[in-house]
C-alpha positions as CSV (number, residue, x, y, z in Angstrom):
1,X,-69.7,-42.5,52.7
2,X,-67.9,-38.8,52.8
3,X,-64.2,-39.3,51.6
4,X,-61.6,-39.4,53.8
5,X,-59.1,-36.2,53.6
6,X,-56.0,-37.9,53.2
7,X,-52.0,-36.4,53.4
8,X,-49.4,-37.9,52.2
9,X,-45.8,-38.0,53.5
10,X,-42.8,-38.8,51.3
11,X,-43.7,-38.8,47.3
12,X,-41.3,-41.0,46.5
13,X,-41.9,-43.9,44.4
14,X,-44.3,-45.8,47.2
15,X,-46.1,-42.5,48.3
16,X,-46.8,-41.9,44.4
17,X,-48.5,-44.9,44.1
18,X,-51.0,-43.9,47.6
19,X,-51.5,-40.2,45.6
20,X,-52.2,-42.3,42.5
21,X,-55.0,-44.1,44.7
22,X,-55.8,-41.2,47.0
23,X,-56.7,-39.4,43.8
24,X,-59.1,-41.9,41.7
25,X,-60.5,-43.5,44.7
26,X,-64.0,-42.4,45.8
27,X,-63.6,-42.7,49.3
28,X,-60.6,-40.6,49.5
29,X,-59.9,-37.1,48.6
30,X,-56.3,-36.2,47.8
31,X,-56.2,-33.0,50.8
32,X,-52.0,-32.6,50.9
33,X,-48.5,-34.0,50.4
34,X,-45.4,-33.2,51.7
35,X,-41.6,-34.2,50.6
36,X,-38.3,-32.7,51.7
37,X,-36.8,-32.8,48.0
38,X,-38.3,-30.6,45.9
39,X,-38.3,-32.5,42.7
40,X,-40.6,-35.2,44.0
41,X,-42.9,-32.4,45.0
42,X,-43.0,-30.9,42.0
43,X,-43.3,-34.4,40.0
44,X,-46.1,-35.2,42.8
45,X,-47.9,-32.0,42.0
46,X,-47.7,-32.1,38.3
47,X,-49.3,-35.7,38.5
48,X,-52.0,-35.3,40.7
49,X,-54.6,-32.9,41.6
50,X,-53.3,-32.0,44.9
51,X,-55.2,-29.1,47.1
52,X,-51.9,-28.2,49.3
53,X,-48.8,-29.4,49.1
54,X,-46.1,-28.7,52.0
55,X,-42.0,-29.2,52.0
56,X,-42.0,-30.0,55.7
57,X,-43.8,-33.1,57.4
58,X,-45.1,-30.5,60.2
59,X,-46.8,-28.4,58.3
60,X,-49.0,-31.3,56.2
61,X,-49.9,-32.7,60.0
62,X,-51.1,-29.4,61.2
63,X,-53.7,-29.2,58.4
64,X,-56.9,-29.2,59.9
65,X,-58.4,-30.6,56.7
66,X,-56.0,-33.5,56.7
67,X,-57.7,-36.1,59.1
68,X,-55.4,-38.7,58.0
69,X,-51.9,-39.6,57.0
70,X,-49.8,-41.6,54.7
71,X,-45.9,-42.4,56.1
72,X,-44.4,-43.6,52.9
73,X,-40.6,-42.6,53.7
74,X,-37.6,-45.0,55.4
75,X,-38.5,-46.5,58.3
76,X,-36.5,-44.5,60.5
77,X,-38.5,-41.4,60.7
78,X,-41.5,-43.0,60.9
79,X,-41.8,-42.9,64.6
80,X,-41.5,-39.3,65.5
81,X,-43.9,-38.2,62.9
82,X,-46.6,-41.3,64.0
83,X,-46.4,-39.8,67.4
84,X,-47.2,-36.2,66.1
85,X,-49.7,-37.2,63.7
86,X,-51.9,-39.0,66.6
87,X,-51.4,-36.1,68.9
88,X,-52.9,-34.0,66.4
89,X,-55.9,-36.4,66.4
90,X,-55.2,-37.9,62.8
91,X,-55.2,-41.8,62.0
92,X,-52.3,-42.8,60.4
93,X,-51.1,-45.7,57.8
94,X,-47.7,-46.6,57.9
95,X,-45.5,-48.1,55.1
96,X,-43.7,-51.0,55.5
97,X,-41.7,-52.1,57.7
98,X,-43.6,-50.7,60.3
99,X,-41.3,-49.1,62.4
100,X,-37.7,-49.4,62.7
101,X,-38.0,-52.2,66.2
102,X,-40.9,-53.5,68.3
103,X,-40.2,-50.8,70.6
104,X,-41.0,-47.9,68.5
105,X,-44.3,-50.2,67.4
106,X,-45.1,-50.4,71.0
107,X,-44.6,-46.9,71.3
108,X,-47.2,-46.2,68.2
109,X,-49.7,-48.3,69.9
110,X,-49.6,-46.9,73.3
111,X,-49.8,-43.5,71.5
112,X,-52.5,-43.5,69.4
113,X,-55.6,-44.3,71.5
114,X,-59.1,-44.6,69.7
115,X,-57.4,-43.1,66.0
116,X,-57.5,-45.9,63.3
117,X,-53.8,-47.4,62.4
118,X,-52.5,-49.8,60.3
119,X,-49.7,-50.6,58.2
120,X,-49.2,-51.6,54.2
121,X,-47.5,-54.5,55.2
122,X,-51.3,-56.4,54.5
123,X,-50.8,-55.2,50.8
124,X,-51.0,-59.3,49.4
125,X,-53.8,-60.0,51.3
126,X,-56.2,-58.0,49.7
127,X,-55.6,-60.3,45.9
128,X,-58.4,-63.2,45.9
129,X,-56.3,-66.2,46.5
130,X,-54.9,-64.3,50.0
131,X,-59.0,-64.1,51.1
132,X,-59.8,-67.6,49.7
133,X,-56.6,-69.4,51.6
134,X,-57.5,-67.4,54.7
135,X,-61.4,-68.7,54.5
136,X,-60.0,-72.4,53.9
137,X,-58.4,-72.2,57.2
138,X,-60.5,-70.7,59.0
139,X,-62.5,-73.9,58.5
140,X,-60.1,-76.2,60.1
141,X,-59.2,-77.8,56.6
142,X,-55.5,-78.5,57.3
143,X,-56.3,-79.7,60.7
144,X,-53.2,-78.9,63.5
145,X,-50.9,-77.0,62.0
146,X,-47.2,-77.8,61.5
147,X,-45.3,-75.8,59.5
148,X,-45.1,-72.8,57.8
149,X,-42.7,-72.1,55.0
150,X,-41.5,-69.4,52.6
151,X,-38.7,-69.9,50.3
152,X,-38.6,-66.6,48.1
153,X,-35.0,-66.6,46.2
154,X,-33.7,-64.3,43.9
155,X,-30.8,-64.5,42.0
156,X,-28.7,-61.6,40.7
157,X,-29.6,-59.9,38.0
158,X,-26.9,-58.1,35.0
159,X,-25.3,-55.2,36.9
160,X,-27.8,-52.2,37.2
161,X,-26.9,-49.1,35.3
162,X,-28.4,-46.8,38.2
163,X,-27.6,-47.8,41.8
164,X,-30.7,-48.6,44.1
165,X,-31.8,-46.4,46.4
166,X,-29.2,-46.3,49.6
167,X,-31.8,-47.3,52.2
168,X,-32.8,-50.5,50.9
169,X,-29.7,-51.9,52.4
170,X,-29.0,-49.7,55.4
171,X,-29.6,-50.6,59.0
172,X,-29.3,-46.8,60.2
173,X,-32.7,-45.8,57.8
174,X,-35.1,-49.0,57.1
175,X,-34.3,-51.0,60.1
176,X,-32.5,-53.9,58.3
177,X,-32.7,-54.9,54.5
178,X,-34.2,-57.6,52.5
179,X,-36.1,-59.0,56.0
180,X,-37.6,-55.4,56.6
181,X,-38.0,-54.7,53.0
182,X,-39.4,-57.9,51.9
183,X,-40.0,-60.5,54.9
184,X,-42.2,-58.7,56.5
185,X,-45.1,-59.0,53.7
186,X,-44.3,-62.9,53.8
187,X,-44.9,-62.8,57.9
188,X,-47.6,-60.9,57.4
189,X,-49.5,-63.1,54.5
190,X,-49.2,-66.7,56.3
191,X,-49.9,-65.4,59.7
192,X,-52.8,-63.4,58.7
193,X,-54.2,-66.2,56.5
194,X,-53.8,-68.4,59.5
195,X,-56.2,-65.6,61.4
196,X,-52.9,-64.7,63.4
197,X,-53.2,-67.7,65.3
198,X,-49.9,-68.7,65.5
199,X,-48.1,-67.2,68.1
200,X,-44.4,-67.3,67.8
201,X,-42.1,-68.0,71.2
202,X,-38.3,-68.8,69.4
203,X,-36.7,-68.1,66.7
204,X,-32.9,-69.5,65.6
205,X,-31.7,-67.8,62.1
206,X,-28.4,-66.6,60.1
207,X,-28.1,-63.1,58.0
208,X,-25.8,-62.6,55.1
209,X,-24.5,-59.5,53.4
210,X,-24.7,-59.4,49.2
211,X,-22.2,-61.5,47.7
212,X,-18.7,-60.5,46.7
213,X,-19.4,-60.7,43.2
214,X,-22.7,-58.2,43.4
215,X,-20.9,-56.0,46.1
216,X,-21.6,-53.3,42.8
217,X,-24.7,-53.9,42.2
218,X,-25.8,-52.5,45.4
219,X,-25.3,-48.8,47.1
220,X,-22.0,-48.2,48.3
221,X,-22.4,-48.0,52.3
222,X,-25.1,-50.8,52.4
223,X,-25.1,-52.6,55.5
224,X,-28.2,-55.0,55.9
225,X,-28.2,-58.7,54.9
226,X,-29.6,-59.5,51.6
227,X,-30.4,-63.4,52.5
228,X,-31.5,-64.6,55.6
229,X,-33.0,-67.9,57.2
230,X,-35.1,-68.5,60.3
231,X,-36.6,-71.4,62.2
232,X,-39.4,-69.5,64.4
233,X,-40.6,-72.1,67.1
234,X,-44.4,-71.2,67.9
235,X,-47.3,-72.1,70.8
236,X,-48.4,-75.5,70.8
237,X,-45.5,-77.7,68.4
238,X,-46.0,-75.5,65.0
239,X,-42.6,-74.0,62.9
240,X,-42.2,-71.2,60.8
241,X,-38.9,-72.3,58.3
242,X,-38.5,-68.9,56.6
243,X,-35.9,-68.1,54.0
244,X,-35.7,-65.2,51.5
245,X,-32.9,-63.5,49.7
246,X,-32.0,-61.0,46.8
247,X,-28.5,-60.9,45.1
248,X,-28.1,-64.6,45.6
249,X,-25.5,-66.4,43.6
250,X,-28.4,-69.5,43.3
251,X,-31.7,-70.2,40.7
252,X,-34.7,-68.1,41.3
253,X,-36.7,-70.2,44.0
254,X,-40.3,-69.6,45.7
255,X,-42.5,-71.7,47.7
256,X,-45.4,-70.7,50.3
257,X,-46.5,-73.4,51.9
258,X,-48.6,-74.0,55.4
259,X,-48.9,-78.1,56.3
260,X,-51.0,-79.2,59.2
261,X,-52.1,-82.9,60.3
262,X,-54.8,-83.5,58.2
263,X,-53.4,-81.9,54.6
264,X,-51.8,-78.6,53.3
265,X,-51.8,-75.9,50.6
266,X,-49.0,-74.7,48.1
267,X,-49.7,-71.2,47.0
268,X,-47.7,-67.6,45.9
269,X,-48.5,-65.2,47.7
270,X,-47.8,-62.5,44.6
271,X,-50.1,-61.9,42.1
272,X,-50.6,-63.8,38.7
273,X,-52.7,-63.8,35.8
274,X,-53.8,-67.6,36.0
275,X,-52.9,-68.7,39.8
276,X,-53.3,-72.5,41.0
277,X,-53.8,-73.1,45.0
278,X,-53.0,-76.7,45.4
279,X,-54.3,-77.8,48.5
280,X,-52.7,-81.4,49.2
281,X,-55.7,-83.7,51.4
282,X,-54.5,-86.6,53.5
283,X,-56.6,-89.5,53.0
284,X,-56.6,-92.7,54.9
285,X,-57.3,-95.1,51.7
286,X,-55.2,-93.0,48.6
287,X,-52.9,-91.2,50.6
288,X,-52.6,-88.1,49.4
289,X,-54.7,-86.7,47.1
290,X,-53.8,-83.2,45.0
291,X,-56.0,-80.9,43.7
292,X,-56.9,-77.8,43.0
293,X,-58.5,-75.4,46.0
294,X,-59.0,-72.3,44.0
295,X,-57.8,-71.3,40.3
296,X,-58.4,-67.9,39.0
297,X,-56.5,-64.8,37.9
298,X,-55.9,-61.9,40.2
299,X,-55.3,-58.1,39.7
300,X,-52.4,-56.7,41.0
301,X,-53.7,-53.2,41.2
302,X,-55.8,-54.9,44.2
303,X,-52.5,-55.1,46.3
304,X,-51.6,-51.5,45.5
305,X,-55.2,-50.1,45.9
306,X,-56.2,-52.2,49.4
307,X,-54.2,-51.0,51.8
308,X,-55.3,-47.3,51.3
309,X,-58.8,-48.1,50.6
310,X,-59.3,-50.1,53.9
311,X,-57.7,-47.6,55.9
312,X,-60.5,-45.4,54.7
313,X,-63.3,-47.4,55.3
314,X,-62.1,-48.5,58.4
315,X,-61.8,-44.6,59.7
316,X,-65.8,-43.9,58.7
317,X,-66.8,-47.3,59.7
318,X,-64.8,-47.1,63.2
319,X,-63.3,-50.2,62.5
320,X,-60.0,-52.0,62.2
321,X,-57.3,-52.2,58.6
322,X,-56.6,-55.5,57.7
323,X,-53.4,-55.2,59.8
324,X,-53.3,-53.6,62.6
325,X,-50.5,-52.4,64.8
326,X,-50.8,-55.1,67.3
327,X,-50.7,-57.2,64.4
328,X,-47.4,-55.6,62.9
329,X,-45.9,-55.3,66.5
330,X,-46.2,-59.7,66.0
331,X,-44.3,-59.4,62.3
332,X,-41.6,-57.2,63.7
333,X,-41.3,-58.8,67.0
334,X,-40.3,-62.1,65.0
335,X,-37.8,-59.7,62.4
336,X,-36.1,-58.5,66.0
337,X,-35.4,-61.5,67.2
338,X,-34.0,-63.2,63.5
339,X,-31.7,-60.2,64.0
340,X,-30.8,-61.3,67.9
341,X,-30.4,-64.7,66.8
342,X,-28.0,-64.1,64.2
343,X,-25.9,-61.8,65.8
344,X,-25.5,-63.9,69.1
345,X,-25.3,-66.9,67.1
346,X,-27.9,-68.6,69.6
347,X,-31.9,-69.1,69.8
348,X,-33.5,-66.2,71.2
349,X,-37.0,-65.8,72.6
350,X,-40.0,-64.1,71.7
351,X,-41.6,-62.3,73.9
């Protein structure tokens, strides 16, 4: 298969890790990069063998060599640059969150015609446990489904001597914080295990803002919540229950869980060294019966490398990425409406 020539937009710490892969990956070959601040050029160039590198977005996506493109920068410019990728007739792989609403995701997929696109919110789903869940169900082995749930808390940590990065927090440049930042790989893991079967209708949810006493651990400005939970009504009787926060004043606390009529698996979605799914089978004489579905150890570089590495093949295979656009127009339709919700203080539909 030849290697796809690949650019990369914004070499921050999430585009250094798609150079890292762009440049030891045999179906890829490392064509361009492009940053607006000069130091993470420089760092990107020094790193990597890199055949051009450009200070302006414009110039990377007029490269005829480039024929496709990394957007690893806040959400909020991702849009504009999307839509002058595809008119240039290059495929494109966004970072996550997507886009900054499901307008602008609508807007991407009404754009780009027959180019490839996808987005890096599928990273989790390319460790073993994601593809071995995902084959379970597929089967039927839970039955009806019920519920869905994700509890991922995290408790503050001992004031940071650097301050995170501004946008992690901010409305104005990633769309919303930890829901955007972190939320959508959870959406994205149990409905694409669940072969995106579930199709969400309501959802009725709360946001918070960090804590008073972590107000300094975070970037002065910040505006996003930082802990949010959702009740997402879906087609057909199933509920999403959906909870995650950072800077929580509470114990670290994570469950992933999906329950249908006829059993249901425990899982984490992140990747560990010796991993247990626990599937939990209902049976008519003993009740319910646990045991193990799968145990194994996964390799986190497979969550860094797959998103990249599928893009690729999909391009020379004229196939689909793991998730697609339509699929990350579903994970940010639900992340709108959480939003809607919270601020109207009232269920809102999904459309």
């Amino acid at each position: 298969m030849e290697a796809v020539r690949i650019g990369v937009i914004g070499c921050g710490v999430i585009g250094g890790a798609h150079l890292k892969v762009a440049s030891t990956s045999p179906l890829l070959q490392l064509a361009a990069a492009a940053d607006l601040q000069p130091e993470a050029l420089k760092k990107a160039e020094e790193s990597f063998e890199i055949s051009s590198v450009y200070t302006s977005a414009d110039e990377l996506i007029a490269d005829p060599r480039v024929e496709a493109i990394v957007l690893a920068m806040p959400a909020r410019f991702r849009l504009p640059l999307a839509l002058q990728a595809f008119a240039a007739g290059k495929h494109v792989l966004t970072e996550k969150p997507v886009a900054m609403n499901a307008g602008d995701v609508q807007t991407m997929i009404d754009a780009k015609g027959d180019l490839v696109a996808g987005c890096c919110s599928s990273r989790l789903r390319f460790l073993r446990g994601a593809e071995v869940a995902r084959g379970f169900l597929a089967g039927g082995g839970l039955g009806k489904l019920r519920v869905v749930r994700c509890r991922a808390i995290r408790s503050a940590n001992k004031k940071p001597q650097t301050t995170p990065p501004a946008w992690r927090l901010s409305k104005s440049f990633n769309g919303g914080g930890i829901l955007m930042n972190w939320g959508c790989y959870d959406l994205d893991y149990l409905l694409g295990i669940a072969g995106w079967s579930l199709k969400p209708r309501q959802a009725f949810a709360h946001t918070w803002p960090v804590p008073s006493p972590f107000e300094s651990h975070i970037a002065p400005g910040s505006d996003a919540e930082a802990h949010f939970a959702a009740l997402i009504g879906c087609e057909g009787g199933a509920v999403i229950s959906f909870e995650r926060g950072e800077y929580v004043a509470a114990e670290v606390d994570e469950a992933w869980q999906i329950i249908g009529d006829r059993g249901s698996l425990r899982l984490n979605i992140m990747a560990e060294d010796h991993k247990t799914i626990w599937y939990d089978e209902a049976d008519e004489i003993e009740g319910v019966i646990t045991k193990p579905l799968w145990e194994g150890s996964e390799d986190s570089n497979a969550s860094h490398d797959g998103p990249l590495t599928d893009f690729a093949r999909a391009i020379r295979e004229n196939g689909q990425t793991l998730t697609t656009l339509e699929n990350a127009l579903v994970v940010q339709k639900i992340s709108d409406a959480i939003y809607a919700s919270a601020e109207q203080g009232t269920a809102v539909e999904i459309d």
